[in-house]
C-alpha positions as CSV (number, residue, x, y, z in Angstrom):
1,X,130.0,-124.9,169.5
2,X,128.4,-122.8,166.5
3,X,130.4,-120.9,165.0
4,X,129.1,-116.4,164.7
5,X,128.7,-117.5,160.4
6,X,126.8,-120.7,161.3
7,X,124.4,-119.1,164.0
8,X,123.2,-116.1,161.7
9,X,122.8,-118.6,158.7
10,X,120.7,-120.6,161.3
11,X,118.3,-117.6,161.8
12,X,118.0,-116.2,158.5
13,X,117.2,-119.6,156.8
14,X,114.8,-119.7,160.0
15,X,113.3,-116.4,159.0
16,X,113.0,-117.3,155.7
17,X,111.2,-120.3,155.8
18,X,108.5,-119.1,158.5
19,X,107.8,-116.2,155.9
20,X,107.6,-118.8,153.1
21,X,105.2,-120.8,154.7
22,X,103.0,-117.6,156.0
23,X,102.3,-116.9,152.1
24,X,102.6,-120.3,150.7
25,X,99.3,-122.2,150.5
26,X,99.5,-125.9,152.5
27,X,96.6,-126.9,150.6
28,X,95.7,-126.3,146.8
29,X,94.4,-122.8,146.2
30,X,91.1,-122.6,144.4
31,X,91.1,-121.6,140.3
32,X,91.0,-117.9,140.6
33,X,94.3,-117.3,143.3
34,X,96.5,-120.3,140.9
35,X,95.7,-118.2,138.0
36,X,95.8,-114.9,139.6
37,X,99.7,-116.2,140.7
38,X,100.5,-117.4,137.9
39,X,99.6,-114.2,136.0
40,X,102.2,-112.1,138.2
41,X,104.1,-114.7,138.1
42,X,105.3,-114.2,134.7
43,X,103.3,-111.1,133.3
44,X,105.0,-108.6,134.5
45,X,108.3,-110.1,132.5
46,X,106.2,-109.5,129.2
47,X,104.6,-106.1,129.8
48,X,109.1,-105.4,130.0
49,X,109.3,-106.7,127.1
50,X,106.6,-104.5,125.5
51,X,107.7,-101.8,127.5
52,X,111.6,-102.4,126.2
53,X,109.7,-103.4,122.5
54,X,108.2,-99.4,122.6
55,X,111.6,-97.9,123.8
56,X,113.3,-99.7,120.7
57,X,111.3,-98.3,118.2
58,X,110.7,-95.1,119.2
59,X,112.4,-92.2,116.8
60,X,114.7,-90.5,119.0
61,X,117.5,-92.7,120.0
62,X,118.3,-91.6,122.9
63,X,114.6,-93.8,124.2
64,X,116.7,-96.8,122.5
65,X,120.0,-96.4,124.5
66,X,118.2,-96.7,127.5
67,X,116.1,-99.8,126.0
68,X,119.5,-101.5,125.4
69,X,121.0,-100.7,128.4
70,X,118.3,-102.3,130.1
71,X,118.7,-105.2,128.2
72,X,122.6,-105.4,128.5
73,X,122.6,-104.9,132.0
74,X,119.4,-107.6,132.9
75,X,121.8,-109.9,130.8
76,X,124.9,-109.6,133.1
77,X,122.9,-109.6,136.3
78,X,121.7,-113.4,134.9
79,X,125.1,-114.3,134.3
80,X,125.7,-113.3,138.2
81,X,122.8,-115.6,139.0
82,X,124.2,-118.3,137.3
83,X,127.7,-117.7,138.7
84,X,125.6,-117.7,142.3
85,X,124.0,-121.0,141.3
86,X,127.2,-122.6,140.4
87,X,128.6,-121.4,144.3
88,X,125.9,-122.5,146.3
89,X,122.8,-124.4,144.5
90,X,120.2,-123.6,146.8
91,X,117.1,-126.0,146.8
92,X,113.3,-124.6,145.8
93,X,110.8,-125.2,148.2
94,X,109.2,-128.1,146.4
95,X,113.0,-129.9,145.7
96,X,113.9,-129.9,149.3
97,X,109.8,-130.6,150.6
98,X,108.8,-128.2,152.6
99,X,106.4,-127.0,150.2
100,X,104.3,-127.7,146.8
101,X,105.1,-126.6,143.1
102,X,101.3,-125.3,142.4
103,X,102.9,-124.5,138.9
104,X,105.7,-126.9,136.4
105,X,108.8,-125.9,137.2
106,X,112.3,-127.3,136.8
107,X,114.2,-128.3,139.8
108,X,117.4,-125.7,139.5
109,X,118.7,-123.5,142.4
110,X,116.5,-121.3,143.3
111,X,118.4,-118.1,144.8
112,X,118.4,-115.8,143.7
113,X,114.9,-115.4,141.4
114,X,116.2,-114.7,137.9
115,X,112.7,-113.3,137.5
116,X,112.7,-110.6,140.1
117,X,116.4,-110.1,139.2
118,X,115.0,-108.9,135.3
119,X,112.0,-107.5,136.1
120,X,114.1,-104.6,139.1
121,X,117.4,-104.9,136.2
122,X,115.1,-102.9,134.1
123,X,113.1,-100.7,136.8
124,X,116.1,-99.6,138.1
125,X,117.6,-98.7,134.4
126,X,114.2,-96.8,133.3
127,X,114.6,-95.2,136.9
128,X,118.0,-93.9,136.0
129,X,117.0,-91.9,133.1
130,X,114.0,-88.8,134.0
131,X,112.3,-89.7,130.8
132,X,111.3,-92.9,131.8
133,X,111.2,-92.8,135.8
134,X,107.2,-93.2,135.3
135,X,108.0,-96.5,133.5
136,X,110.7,-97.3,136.1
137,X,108.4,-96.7,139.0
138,X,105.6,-98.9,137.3
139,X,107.9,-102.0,136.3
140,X,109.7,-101.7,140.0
141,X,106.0,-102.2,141.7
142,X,104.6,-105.0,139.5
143,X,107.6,-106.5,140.9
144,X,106.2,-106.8,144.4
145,X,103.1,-108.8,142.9
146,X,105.4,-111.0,141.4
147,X,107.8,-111.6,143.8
148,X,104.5,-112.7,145.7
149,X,103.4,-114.9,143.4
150,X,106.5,-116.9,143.0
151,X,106.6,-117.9,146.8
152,X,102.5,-118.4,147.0
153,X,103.6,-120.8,143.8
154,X,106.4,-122.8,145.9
155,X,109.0,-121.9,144.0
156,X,111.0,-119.2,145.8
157,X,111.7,-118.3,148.9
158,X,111.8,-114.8,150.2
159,X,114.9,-114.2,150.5
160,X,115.5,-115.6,146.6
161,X,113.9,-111.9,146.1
162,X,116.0,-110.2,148.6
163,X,119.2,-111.6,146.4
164,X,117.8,-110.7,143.3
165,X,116.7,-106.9,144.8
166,X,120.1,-106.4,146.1
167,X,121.6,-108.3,142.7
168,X,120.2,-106.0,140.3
169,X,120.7,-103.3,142.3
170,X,124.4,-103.9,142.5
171,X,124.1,-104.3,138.8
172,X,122.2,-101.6,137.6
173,X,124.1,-99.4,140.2
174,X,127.8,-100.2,139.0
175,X,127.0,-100.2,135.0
176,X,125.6,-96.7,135.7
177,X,128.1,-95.5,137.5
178,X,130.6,-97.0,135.1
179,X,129.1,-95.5,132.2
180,X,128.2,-92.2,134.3
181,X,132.2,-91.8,135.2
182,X,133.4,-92.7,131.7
183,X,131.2,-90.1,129.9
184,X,132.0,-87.4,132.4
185,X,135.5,-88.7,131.8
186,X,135.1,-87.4,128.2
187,X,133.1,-84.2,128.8
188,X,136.3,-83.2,131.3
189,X,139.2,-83.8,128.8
190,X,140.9,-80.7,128.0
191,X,141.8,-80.3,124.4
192,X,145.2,-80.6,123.3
C-alpha cells in the first residue's frame, strides 16, 4: 500500500513530466527557436546585471541599497539551492533520459533553477521599493520567457521553476521583512 506522501509525489512528478514534454521539442528545433531559447535562456540574467550595474552607480544611494540588497539576497537564495541540492539531487531531464540537452550543460541537480531563482530574487527586491517597481515588474516577466526556455532546452523541469518562484519568494519575503521589522524597530525606540 502507498503511503498519502508517496501517492501525491506520484502525481506531481506525473504532472510535471507531461508538462515537460508538452513544451520540450522530441525532435531538434530548427536555428531560429534554439537561438531564440537560448537567448531567454540566459539574457534575461545579464539585462539584471545591467539593470543592478545602473542602480550601483547612480548618485543617490538610496538606488544603491536596493542594488545590494538585491544582490545579497539572490546570493542567499543560491545558497538555499545548493542546500536543496545537497537534500535531494534531483536529475535534469537529459541525465535521467526522458528528454534532450539542445544546449551544453552540466549534469547537476536540477531543482530548483538557480536561474529563475536570481532572475525573481531581484524582481521581487526592485518590487519592494516604489522607485523601481517598473524595473521589478519588467525583470519579474522576462522571467516567464526564460523559465520557458530552460524546459524547451531540456534542462528543467517545470516544477524546477515552481521551487525557484516560491524559493525567492520565501527569500526576498523574509529579508524584507527582517530588515522592515528591525528599522521600524529603530524608528519606535523611545529616547532615554
Amino acid at each position: 500500500m502507498m503511503s498519502l506522501i508517496a501517492w501525491i509525489g506520484t502525481i506531481v512528478y506525473d504532472w510535471d513530466l507531461r508538462l515537460f514534454q508538452a513544451i520540450h521539442p522530441t525532435v531538434p528545433p530548427s536555428p531560429a527557436m534554439l537561438h531564440l531559447a537560448r537567448v531567454f535562456a540566459d539574457g534575461p540574467l545579464v539585462l539584471n546585471a545591467g539593470v543592478l550595474g545602473l542602480m550601483l552607480v547612480q548618485p543617490r544611494w538610496s538606488m544603491r541599497g536596493t542594488a545590494l540588497k538585491a544582490l545579497v539576497v539572490s546570493a542567499v537564495a543560491l545558497i538555499g539551492n545548493a542546500l536543496i541540492d545537497m537534500v535531494w539531487n534531483r536529475a535534469r531531464p537529459f541525465v535521467a533520459g526522458v528528454g534532450h540537452a539542445w544546449i551544453t550543460h552540466a549534469a547537476t541537480g536540477s531543482f530548483p533553477s538557480d536561474h529563475l531563482t536570481a532572475q525573481w530574487v531581484v524582481a521581487g527586491m526592485l518590487l519592494l521599493d516604489p522607485r523601481t517597481r517598473r524595473w521589478g515588474m519588467a525583470v519579474a516577466l522576462l522571467g516567464l520567457p526564460m523559465a520557458w526556455a530552460r524546459i524547451y532546452l531540456g534542462v528543467h523541469y517545470p516544477g524546477d521553476m515552481v521551487g525557484a518562484l516560491a524559493l525567492a519568494a520565501l527569500a526576498t519575503l523574509s529579508i524584507w521583512r527582517a530588515a522592515t521589522t528591525r528599522s521600524l524597530s529603530r524608528v519606535n525606540v523611545p529616547a532615554a
